[in-house]
C-alpha positions in Angstrom: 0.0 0.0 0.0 3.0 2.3 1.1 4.5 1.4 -2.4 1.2 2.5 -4.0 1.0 6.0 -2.4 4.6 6.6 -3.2 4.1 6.2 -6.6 1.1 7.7 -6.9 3.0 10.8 -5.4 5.8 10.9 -7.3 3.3 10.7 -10.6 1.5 13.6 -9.1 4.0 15.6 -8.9 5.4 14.6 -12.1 2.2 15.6 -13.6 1.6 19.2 -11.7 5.4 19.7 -14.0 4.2 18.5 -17.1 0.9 20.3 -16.6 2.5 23.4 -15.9 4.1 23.5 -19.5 0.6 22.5 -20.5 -0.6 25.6 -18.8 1.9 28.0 -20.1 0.7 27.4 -23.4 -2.7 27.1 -22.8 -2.2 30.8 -21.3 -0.1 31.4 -25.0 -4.2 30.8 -26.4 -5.7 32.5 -23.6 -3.9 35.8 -24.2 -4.5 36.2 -27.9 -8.1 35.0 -27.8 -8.9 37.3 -25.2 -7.2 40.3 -27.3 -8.2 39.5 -30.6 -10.7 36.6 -30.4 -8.3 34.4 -32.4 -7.4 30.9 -31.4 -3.8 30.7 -32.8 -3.3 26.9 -33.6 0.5 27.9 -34.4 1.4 28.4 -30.6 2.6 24.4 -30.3 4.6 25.2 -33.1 5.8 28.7 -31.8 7.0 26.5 -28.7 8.9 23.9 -30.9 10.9 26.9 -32.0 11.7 28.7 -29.1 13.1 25.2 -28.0 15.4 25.0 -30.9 16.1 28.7 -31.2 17.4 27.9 -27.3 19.3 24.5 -28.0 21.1 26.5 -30.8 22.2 29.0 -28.7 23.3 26.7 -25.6 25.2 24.2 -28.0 27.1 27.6 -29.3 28.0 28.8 -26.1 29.6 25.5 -25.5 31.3 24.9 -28.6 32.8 28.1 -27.4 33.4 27.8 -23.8 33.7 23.9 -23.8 32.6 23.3 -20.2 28.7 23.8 -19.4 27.8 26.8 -16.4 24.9 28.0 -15.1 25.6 31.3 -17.0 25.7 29.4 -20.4 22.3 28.4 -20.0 21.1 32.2 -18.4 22.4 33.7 -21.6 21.4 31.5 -24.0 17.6 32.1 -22.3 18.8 35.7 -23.0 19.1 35.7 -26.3 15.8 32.8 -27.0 14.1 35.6 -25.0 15.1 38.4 -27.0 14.1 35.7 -30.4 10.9 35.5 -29.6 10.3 39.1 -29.0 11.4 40.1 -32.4 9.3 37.2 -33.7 6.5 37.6 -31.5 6.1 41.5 -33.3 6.8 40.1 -36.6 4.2 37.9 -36.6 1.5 40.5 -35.3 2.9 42.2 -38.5 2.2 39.5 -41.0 -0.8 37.8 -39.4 -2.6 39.9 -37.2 -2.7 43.5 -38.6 -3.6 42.5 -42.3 -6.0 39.7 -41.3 -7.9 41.4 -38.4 -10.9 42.9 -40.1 -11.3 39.6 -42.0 -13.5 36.6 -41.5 -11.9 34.1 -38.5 -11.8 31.4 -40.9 -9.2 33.5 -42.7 -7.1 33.9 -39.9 -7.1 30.6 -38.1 -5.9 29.1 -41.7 -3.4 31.5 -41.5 -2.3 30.3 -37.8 -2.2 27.0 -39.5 -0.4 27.8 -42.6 2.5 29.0 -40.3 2.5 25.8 -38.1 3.3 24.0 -41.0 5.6 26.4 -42.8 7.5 26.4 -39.3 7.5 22.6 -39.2 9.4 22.5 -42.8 11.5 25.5 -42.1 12.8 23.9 -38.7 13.2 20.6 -40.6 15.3 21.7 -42.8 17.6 23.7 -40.7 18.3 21.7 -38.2 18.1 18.2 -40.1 15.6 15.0 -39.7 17.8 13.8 -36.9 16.7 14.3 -32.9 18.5 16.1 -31.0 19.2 15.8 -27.2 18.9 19.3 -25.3 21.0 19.4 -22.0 19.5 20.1 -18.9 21.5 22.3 -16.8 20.2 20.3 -13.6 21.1 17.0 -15.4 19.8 13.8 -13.7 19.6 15.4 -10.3 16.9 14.5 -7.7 15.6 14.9 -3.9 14.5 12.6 -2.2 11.3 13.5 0.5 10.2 10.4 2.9 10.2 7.8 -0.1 9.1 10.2 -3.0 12.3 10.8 -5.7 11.3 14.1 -7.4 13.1 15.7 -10.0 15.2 19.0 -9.7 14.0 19.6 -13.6 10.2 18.9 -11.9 10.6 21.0 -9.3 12.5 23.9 -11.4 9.2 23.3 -14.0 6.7 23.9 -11.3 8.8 27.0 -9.5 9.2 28.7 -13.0 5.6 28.1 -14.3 4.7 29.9 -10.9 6.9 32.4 -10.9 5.7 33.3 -14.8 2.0 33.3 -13.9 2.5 35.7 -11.2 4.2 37.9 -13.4 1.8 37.9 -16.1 -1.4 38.6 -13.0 0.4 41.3 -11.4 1.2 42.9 -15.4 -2.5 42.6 -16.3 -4.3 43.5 -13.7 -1.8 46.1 -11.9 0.3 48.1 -14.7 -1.0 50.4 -17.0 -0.6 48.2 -20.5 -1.8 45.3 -18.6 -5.4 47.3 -17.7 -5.2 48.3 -21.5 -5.2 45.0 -22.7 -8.3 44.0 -20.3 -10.1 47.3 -21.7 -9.2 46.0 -25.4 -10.4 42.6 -25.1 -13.6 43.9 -23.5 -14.3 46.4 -26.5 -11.9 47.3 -29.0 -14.1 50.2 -30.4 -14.4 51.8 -27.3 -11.0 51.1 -26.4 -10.0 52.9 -29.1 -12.2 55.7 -28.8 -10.7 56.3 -25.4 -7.5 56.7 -26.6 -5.5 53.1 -26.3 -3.1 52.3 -28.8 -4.9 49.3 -30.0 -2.6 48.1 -32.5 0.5 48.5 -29.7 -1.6 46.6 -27.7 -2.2 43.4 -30.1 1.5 43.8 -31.1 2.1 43.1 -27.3 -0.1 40.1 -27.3 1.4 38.7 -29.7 4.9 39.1 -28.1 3.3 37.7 -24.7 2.5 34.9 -26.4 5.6 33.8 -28.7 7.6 34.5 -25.2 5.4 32.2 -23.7 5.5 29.6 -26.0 9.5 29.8 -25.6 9.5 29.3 -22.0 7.6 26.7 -22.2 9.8 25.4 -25.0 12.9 25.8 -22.7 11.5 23.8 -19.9 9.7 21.1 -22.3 12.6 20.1 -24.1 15.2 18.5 -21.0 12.1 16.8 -19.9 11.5 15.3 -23.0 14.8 13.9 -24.0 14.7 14.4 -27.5 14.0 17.3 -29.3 12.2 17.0 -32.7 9.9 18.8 -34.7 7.0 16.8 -33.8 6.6 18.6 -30.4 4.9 21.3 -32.1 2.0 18.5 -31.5 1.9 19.1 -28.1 0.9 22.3 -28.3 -2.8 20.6 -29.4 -2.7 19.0 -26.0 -2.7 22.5 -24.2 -5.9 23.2 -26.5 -7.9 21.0 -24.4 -6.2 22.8 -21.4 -7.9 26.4 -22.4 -11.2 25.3 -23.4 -11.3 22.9 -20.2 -10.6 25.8 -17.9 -12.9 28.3 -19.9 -11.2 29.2 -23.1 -10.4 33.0 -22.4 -9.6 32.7 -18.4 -6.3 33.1 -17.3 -6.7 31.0 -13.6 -8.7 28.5 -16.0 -6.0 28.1 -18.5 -3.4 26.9 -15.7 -6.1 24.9 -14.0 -6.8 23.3 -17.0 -3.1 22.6 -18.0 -2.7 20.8 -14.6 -5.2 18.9 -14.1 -4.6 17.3 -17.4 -0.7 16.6 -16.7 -1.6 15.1 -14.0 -4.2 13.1 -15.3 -1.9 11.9 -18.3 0.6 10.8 -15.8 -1.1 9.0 -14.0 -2.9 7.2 -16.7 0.7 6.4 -18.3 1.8 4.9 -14.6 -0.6 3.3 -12.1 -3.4 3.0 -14.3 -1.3 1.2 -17.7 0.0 -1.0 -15.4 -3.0 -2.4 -14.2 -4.9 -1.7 -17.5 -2.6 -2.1 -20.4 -5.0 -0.9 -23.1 -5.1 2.8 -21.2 -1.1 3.3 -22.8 -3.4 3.2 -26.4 -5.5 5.8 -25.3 -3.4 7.9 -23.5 -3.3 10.5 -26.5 -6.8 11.4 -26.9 -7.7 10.7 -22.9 -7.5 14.7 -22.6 -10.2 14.9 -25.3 -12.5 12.3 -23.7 -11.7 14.3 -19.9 -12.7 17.9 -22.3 -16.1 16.0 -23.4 -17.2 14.7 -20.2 -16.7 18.7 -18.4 -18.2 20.5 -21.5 -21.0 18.5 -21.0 -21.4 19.7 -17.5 -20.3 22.7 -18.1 -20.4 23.7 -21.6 -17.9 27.2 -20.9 -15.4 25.6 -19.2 -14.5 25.4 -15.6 -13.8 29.2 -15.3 -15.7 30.1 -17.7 -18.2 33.0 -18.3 -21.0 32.3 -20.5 -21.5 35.6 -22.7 -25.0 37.4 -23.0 -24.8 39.0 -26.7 -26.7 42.4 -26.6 -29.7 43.0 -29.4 
């Protein structure tokens, strides 16, 4: 029974880290849908990149300096960082601003077209091989009673934190932050009251591609190898919005937890005792999204909107 619990426990917590990359890019969805109303299906894909851009940049600081450092990891985050700024605005250039008076079937195929140009692009750079990013915490572990948890876990779960804190305390308590609420709300009037609303979906958009980076940057250890196929995973964060109320920011993280955990444990405890679960395991987020939306069709956090006539 003791050897249950354990690892039950250590699968928990296993899962609050995976679902806390799940959540950060469920919050990558959140924060565009609630500015613009568009559900960017790219963001999985924006995260692939941000994990390569990263891996390039740590494997050139080490070709250079030979022996890994915490500093050669802190810049090459640096520099990712900076990436995904620059791309973050130059995507609201080529997407968002020509596309935003246009029907939203135009613009989620456009979110689409660039997963897919992103996939090639990345493909062909960097090769059809897998690569293996470095964690800078490398197999290190604590140990707590009889529960082995991960440094990377733990570093996961601290960041995710940390980065959800900052992005509250920027939306509700600074000055762009409350313009971005007012945006989202209504645009027109937003406008009319003198908000810069193109700076402000330019910003989004930047929230978003660094978001998607982070959570590239702490996916990628965790995963071993590193190949352009975890773009897919962004898909599994979809569920994550919608399940916490596509549009909420607590429901987003919710979301993105509850279904790391669940996916954990369904690849542990319950596969072992039911082998036919491991088939499954892909689409159990969809079935978990079903069974809530038909309780509660906006979500967990959701708010279901009155439309004025």
């Amino acid at each position: 029974m003791t050897d249950v619990f354990t690892g039950i426990s250590q699968e928990v917590i296993s899962g609050i880290a995976l679902g806390s990359i799940y959540a950060l890019i469920a919050l990558g969805f959140t924060m565009i849908y609630k500015a613009t109303e568009v559900v960017n299906f790219a963001q999985g894909d924006l995260m692939m990149v941000g994990a390569y851009v990263n891996f390039f940049f740590v494997s050139t600081f080490l070709s250079n300096s030979g022996e890994p450092s915490a500093w050669t990891f802190i810049v090459a985050l640096a520099c990712s960082i900076i990436f995904s700024v620059l791309f973050g605005f130059f995507l609201d250039f080529i997407i968002n601003r020509p596309l935003k008076d246009q029907p939203i079937f135009s613009v989620i195929m456009a979110t689409l077209s660039l997963a897919i140009i992103m996939r090639a692009l990345v493909a062909m750079i960097a090769g059809p091989i897998s690569l293996m990013p470095i964690s800078p915490f490398g197999d290190s572990s604590i140990l707590i009673g009889n529960i082995v948890i991960s440094v990377l876990d733990i570093f996961i779960i601290a960041s995710a934190i940390t980065l959800v804190v900052i992005f509250y305390f920027i939306f509700h308590y600074t000055k762009w932050g409350i313009a971005m609420q007012a945006t989202s709300e209504d645009p027109v009037a937003a406008q009319l009251m003198g908000i810069p609303i193109k700076k402000i979906y330019a910003l989004v958009w930047i929230f978003s591609a660094l978001v998607a980076t982070l959570s590239g940057v702490l996916l990628a250890p965790r995963i071993a190898l590193l190949d352009t196929s975890m773009g897919f995973l962004g898909l599994k964060a979809f569920p994550a919005a919608v399940l916490g109320g596509f549009g909420s920011i607590p429901g987003a993280i919710v979301g993105g937890v509850i279904l790391g955990v669940i996916e954990t444990i369904s690849l542990g405890t319950l596969s072992f005792h039911f082998e036919w679960i491991k088939e499954i395991n892909d689409i159990i987020a969809w079935f978990v999204l079903i069974a809530v939306l038909m309780v509660k069709p906006d979500g967990l956090f959701g708010v279901e909107k009155v439309k004025k006539v």
